[in-house]
Every structure is written in C-alpha cells, then in structure tokens.
C-alpha positions as a Markdown table, in Angstrom:
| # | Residue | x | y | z |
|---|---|---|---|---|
| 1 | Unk | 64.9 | -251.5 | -23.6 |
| 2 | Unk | 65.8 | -253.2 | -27.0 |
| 3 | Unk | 62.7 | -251.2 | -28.6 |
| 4 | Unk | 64.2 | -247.9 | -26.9 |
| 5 | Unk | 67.6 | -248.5 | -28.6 |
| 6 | Unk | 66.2 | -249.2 | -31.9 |
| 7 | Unk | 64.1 | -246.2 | -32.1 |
| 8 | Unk | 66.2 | -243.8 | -30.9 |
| 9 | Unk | 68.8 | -245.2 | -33.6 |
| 10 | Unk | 66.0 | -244.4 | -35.9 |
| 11 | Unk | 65.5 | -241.0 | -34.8 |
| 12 | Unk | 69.3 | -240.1 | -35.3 |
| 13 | Unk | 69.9 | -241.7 | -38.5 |
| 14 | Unk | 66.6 | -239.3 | -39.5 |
| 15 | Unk | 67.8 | -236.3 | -38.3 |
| 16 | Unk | 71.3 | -237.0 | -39.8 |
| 17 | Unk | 69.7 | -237.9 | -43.1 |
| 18 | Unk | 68.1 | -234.2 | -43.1 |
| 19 | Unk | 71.4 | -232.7 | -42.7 |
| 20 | Unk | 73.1 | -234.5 | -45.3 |
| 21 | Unk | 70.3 | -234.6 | -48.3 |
| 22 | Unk | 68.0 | -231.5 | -47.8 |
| 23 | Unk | 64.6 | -232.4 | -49.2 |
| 24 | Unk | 64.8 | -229.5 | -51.4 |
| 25 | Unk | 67.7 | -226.9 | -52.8 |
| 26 | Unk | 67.8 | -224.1 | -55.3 |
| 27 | Unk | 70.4 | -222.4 | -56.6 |
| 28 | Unk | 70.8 | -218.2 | -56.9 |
| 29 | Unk | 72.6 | -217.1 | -59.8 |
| 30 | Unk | 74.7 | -214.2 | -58.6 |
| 31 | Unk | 76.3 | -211.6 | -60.8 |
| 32 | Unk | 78.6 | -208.2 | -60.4 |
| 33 | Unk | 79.8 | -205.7 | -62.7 |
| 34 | Unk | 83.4 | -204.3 | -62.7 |
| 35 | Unk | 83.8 | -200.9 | -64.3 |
| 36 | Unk | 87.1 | -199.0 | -65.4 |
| 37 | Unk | 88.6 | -197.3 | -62.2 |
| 38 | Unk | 89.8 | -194.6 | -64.5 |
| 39 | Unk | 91.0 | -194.1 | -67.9 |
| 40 | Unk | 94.6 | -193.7 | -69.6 |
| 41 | Unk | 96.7 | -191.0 | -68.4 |
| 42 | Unk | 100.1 | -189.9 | -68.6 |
| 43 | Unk | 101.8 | -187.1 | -66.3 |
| 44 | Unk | 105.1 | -185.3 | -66.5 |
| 45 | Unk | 107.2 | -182.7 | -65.1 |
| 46 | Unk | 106.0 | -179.0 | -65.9 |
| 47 | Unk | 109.3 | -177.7 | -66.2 |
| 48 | Unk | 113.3 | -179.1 | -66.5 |
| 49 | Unk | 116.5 | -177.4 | -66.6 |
| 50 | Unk | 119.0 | -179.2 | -68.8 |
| 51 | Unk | 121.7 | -177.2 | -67.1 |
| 52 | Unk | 124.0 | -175.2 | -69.1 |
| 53 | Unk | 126.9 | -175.7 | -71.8 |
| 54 | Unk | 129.1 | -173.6 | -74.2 |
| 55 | Unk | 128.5 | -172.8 | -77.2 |
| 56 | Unk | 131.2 | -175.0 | -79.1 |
| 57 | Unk | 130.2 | -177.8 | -76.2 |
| 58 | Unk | 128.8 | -179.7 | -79.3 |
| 59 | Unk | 126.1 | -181.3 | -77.0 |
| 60 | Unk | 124.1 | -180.8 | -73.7 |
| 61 | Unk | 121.8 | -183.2 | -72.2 |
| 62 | Unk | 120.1 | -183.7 | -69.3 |
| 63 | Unk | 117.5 | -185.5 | -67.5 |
| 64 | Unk | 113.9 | -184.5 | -68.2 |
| 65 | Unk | 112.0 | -186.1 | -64.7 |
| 66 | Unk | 109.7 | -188.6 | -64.2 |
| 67 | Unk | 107.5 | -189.5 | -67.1 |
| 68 | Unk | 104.3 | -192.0 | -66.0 |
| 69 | Unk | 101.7 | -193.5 | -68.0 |
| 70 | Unk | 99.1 | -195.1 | -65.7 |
| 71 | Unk | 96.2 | -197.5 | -67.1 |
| 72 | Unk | 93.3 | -198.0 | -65.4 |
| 73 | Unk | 91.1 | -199.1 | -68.0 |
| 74 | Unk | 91.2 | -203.0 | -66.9 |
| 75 | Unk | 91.2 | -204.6 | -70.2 |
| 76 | Unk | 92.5 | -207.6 | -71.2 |
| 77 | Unk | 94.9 | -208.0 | -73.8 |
| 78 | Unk | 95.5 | -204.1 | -74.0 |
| 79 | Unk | 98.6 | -202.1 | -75.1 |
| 80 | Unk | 99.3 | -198.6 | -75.1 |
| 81 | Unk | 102.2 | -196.3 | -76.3 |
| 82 | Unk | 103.5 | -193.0 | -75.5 |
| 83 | Unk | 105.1 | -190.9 | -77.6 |
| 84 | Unk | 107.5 | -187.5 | -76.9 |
| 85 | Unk | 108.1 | -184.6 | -79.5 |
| 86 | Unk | 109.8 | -181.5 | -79.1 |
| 87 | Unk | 109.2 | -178.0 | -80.3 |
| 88 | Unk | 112.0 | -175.6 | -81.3 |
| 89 | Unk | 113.9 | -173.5 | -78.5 |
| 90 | Unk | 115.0 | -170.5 | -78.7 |
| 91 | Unk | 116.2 | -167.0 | -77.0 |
| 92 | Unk | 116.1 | -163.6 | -77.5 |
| 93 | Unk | 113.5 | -162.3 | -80.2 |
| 94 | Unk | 114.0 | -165.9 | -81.8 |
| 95 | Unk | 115.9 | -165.5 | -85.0 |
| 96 | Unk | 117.4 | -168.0 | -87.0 |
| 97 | Unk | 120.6 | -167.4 | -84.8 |
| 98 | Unk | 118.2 | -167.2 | -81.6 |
| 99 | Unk | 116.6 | -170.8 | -82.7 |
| 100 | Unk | 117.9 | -174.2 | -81.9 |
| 101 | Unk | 115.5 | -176.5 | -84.7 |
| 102 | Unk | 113.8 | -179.0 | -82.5 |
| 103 | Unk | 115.4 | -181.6 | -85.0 |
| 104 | Unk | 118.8 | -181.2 | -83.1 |
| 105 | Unk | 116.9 | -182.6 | -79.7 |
| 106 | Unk | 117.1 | -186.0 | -79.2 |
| 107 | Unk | 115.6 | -188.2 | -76.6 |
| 108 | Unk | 116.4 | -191.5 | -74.9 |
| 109 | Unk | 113.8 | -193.0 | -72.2 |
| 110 | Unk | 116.2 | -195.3 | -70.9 |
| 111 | Unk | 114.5 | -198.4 | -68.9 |
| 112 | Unk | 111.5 | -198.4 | -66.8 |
| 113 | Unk | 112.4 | -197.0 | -63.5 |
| 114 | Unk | 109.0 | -198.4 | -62.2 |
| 115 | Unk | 106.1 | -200.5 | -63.3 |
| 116 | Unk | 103.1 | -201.8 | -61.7 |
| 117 | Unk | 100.5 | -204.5 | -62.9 |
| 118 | Unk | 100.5 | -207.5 | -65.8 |
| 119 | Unk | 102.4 | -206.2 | -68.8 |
| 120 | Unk | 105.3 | -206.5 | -71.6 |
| 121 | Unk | 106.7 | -202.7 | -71.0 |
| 122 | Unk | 109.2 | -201.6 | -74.0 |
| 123 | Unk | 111.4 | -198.7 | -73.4 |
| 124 | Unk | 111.5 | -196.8 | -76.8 |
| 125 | Unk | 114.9 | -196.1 | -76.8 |
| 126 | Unk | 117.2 | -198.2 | -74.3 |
| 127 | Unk | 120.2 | -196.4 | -74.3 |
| 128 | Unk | 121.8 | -192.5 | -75.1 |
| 129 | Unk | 123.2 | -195.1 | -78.7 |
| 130 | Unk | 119.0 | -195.7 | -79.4 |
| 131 | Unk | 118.6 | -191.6 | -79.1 |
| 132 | Unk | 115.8 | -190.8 | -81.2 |
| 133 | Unk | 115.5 | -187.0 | -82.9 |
| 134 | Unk | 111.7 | -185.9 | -81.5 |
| 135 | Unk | 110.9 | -182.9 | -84.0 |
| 136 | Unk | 108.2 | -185.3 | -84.4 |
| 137 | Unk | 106.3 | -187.3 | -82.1 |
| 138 | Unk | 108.6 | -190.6 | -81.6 |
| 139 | Unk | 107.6 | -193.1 | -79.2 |
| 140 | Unk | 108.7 | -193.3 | -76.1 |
| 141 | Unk | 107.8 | -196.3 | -74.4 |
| 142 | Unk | 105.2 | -198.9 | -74.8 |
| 143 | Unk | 103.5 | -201.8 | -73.5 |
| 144 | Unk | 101.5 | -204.6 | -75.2 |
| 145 | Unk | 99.7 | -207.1 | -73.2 |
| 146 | Unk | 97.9 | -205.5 | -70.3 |
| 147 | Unk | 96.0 | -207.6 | -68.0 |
| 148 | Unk | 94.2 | -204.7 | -65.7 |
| 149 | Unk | 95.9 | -201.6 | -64.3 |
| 150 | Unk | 99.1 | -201.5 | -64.6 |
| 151 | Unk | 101.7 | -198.2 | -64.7 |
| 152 | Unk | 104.8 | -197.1 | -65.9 |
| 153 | Unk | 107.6 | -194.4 | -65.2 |
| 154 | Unk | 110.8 | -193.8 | -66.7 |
| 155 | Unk | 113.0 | -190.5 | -66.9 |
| 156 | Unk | 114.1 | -189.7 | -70.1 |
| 157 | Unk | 117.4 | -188.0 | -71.2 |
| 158 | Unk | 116.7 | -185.2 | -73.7 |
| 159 | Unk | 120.4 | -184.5 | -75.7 |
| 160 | Unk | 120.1 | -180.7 | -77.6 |
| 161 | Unk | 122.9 | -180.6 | -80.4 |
| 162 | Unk | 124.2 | -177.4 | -80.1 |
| 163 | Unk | 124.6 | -175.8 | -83.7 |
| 164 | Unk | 127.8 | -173.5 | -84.4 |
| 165 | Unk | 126.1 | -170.7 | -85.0 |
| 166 | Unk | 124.1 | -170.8 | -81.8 |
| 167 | Unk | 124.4 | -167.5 | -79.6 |
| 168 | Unk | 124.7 | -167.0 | -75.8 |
| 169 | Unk | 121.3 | -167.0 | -74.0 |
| 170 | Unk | 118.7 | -169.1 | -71.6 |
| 171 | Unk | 116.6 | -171.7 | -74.1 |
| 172 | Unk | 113.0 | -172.4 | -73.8 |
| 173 | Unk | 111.5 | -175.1 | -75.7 |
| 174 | Unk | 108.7 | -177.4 | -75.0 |
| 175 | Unk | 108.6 | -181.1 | -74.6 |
| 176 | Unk | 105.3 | -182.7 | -75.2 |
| 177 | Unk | 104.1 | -186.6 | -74.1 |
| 178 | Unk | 101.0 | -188.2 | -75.2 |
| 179 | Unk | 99.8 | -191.8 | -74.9 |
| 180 | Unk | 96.8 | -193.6 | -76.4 |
C-alpha cells in the first residue's frame, strides 16, 4: 500500500508541476493602429435674427446660436482656435446711409455652454465688457491641450452699434467662423 501512496503522490506532484512551469512558452507581440475618427470641424447656425431696434437705440444685440467646434483628430497635446469676423450689413441698394461698417459689430462668446473630452477651453471674450469688434477675424474661443476628441459649443452675443445716420430697413450681414 505504502508503494501505492508514494507513487500516486508522484504522479500528482507531476501533473501539478506541468501546470505550473510549462516546458516551453513563447510570447506573440500584438499590435493595433488607431486612426483619426474624423477631422476638425466647426458648425453654426445658417441664419439669426438679432431682433429689431430704433434708430437712435444706440445698440442692438442679440444672440447668434450655437457655435461648435468638434475635434476628432486624437492627438495629444493639440490646441485649436476658432475665430469669428463679420462682413458689412446693409439695406436697400446699400449706400453709405444703407451700410452699417462691419467695424460697428462686436461679438462676445461668453462661456462654454458645453464641452466634451480632455482640454483647457478659453472663451475669447468672457463677458458683453471683453466684446471684441470682428471686421476682422478675432478669435473666438480656444483650447490648448487636447488629449483625443473633445468638443466645444458656446453661443455668442453679436452687439451692432447703430450709427446716427443709419436709415429704417431689415439688415443682412454675414457672420463667418472658422477654426484650425
């Protein structure tokens, strides 16, 4: 019986020793790639109606809609920056009396009223007091330190300073946002 014992000890202590240390191993290197899902974009309303004012109202502003900048490039340690400038608006035939200069619009992002992802985002102009004249491009909001996709949407305030010799008629101007 004793030599029973012993050898089926022996026969366990085996078969464990196979599960522990296999006899041989090799290792696979595995590898993936991870492309962009996309690029950098930036999307805004078509159209806005500031509303209306009279002419000696001195100002009119208004809210433009939801502004977004989405980043799906992936990097690491990326930034990007939109900007918004303004064209000239104007009614009638557009004279000089028919023209409100596009240096009498300013513009105000205000804070982010979303963001998604890893990022510092930077409003361009915090408050209506930070307003901005956009007859050339001016930047609107930012973001430095991206870490993957990540978004952004604000609505900005445009504010139109309404010259005295402005006449009576319905405005159309363009508003133009760009990031890179």
């Amino acid at each position: 019986m004793r030599k029973g014992i012993i050898l089926t000890t022996a026969i366990l202590a085996s078969i464990a020793a196979g599960f522990v240390t296999p006899a041989k191993a090799i290792d696979t290197t595995t590898d993936f790639t991870l492309t962009a899902a996309g690029g950098l974009g930036i999307s805004a309303p078509a159209s806005a109606d500031l509303g209306s004012a009279a002419t000696n109202a001195g100002t009119l502003s208004g809210a433009l809609g939801a502004v977004e900048v989405t980043d799906d490039r992936g990097l690491l340690a990326g930034a990007w920056t939109a900007t918004a400038a303004a064209s000239d608006f104007t009614t009638g035939t557009a004279t000089a009396d028919e023209t409100i200069a596009a240096s009498n619009v300013s513009y105000w992002s205000g804070a982010a009223t979303g963001t998604s992802g890893v990022a510092v985002f930077v409003p361009g102009q915090l408050t209506v007091l930070n307003a901005v004249a956009i007859d050339v491009a001016k930047t609107a909001f930012s973001a430095t330190g991206t870490v993957g996709n990540n978004s952004a949407t604000w609505n900005p305030t445009i504010v139109v300073t309404i010259p005295s010799d402005a006449v009576v008629g319905d405005y159309t101007g363009t508003v133009t946002h760009s990031v890179a």
